[in-house]
Each structure stands twice: as structure tokens, then as C-alpha cells.
Biotite code that builds the C-alpha atoms (Angstrom):
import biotite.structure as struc

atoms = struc.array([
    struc.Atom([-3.105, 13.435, -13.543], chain_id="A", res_id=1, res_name="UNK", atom_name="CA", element="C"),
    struc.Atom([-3.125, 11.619, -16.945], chain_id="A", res_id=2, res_name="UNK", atom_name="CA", element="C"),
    struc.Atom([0.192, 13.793, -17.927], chain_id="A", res_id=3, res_name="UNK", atom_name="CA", element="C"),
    struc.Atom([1.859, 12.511, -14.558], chain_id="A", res_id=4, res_name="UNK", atom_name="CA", element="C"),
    struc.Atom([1.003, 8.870, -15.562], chain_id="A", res_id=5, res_name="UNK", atom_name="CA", element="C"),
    struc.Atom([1.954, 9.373, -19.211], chain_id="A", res_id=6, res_name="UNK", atom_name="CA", element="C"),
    struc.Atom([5.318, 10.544, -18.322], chain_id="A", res_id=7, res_name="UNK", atom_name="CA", element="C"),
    struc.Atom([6.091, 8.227, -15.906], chain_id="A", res_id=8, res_name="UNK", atom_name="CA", element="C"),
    struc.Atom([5.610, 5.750, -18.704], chain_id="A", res_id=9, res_name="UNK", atom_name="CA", element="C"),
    struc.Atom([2.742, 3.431, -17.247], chain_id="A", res_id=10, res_name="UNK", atom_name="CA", element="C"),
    struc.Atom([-0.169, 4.859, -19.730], chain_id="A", res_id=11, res_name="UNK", atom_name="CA", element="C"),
    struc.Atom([-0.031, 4.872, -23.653], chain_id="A", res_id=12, res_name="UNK", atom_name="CA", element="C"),
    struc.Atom([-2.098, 7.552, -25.559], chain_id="A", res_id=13, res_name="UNK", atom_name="CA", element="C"),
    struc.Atom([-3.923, 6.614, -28.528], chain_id="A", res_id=14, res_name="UNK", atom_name="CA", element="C"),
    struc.Atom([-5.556, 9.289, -30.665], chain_id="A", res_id=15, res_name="UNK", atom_name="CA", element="C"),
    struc.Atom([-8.696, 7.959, -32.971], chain_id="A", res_id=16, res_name="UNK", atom_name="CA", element="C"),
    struc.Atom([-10.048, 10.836, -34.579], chain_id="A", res_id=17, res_name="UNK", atom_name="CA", element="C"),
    struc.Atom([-11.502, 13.147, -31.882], chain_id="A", res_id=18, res_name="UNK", atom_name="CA", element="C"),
    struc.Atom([-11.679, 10.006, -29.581], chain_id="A", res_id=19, res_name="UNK", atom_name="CA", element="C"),
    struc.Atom([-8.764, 9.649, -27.099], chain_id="A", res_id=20, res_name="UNK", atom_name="CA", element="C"),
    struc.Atom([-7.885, 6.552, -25.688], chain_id="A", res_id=21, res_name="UNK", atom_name="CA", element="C"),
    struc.Atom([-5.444, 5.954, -22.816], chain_id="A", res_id=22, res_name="UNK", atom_name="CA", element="C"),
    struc.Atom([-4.412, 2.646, -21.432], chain_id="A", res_id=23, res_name="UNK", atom_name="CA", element="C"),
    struc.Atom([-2.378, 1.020, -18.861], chain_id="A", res_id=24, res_name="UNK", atom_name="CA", element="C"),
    struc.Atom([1.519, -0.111, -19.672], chain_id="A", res_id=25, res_name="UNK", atom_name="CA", element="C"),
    struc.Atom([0.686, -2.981, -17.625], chain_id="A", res_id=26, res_name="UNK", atom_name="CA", element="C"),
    struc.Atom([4.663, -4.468, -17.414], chain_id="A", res_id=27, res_name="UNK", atom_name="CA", element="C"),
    struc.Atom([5.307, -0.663, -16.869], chain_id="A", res_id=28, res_name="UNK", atom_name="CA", element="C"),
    struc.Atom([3.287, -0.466, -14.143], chain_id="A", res_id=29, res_name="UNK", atom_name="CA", element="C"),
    struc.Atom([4.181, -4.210, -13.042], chain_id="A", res_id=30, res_name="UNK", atom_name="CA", element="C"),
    struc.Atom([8.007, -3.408, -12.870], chain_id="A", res_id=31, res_name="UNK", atom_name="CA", element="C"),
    struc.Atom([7.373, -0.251, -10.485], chain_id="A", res_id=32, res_name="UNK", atom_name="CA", element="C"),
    struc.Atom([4.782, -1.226, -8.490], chain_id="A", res_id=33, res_name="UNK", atom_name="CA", element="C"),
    struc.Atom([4.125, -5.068, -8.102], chain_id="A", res_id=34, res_name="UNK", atom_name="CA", element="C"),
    struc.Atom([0.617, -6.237, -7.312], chain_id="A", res_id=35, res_name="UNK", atom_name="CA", element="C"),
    struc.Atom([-1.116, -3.157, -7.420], chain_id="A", res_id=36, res_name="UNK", atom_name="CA", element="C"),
    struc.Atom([-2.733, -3.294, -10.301], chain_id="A", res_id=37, res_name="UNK", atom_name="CA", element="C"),
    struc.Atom([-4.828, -6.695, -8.968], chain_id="A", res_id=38, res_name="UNK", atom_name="CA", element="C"),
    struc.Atom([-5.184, -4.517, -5.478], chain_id="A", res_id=39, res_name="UNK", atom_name="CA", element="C"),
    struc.Atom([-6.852, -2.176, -7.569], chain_id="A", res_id=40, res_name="UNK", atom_name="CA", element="C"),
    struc.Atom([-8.679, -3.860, -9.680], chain_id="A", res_id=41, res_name="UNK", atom_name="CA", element="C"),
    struc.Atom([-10.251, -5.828, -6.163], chain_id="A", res_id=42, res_name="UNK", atom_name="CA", element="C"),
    struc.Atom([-11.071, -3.169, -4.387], chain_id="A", res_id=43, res_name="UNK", atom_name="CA", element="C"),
    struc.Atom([-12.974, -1.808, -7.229], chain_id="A", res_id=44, res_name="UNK", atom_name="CA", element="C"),
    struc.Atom([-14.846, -4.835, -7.574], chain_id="A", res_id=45, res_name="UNK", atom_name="CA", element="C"),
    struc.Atom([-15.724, -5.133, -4.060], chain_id="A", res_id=46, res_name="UNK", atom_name="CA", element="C"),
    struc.Atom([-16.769, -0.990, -3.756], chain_id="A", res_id=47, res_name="UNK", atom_name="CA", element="C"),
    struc.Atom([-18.994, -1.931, -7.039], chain_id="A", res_id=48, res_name="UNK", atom_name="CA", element="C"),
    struc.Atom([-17.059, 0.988, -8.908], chain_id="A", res_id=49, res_name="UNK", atom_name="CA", element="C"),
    struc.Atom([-15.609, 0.486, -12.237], chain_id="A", res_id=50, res_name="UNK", atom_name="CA", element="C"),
    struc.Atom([-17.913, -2.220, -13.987], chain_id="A", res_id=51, res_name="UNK", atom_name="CA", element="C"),
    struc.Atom([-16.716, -0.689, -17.136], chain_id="A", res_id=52, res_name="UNK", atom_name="CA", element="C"),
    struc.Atom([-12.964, -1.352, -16.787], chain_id="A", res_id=53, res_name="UNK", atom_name="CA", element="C"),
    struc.Atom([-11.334, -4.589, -17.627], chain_id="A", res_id=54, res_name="UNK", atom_name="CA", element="C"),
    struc.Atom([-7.975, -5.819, -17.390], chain_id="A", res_id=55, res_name="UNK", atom_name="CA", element="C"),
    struc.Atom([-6.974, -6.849, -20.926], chain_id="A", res_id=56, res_name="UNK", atom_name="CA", element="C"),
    struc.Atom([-4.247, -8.958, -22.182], chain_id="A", res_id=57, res_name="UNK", atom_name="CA", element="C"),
    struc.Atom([-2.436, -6.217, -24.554], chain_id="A", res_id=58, res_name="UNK", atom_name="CA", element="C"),
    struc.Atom([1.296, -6.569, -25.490], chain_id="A", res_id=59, res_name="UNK", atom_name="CA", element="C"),
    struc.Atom([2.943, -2.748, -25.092], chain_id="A", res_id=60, res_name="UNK", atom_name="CA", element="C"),
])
């Protein structure tokens, strides 16, 4: 799934030594598919799943 994502461009992988780190392309992801990032994000919150993600404020 996190190949599909990465090469539809709306992840970025970051490799920190054996650590891997993948986040969002959020104006990626904004361009294709407007407003549902916030959709997911809220029904997340309301399922009490997720506590651990965040939407940050990262330039791509």
C-alpha cells in the first residue's frame, strides 16, 4: 500500500538510519483529493483511533 501511495506522489520517504519515515505530500494529496485529508483526520478522532498522528505544517 505504501508503494501505491509513494508513486502516486502523495507520501515522501525518509530514510534515518534503519528508521523509515513516511509522510503525507499534503498539497499532493490536497490537489487530488480536496478535503479528505480533514475527513480523515475527523473520523479518526471521533472512532478514538490514531492519537498518535498529527497533521503538521511541513513545506514539501
Amino acid at each position: 500500500m505504501l508503494k501505491v501511495l509513494r508513486e502516486a506522489g502523495v507520501t515522501q520517504t525518509r530514510q534515518e538510519g534503519t528508521r523509515c519515515f513516511v509522510t503525507l505530500r499534503r498539497g499532493s494529496l490536497d490537489a487530488r483529493f480536496p478535503g479528505l485529508l480533514p475527513a480523515l483526520l475527523s473520523a479518526a478522532v471521533a472512532d478514538h483511533v490514531g492519537e498518535h498522528v498529527t497533521e503538521g505544517n511541513e513545506k514539501e
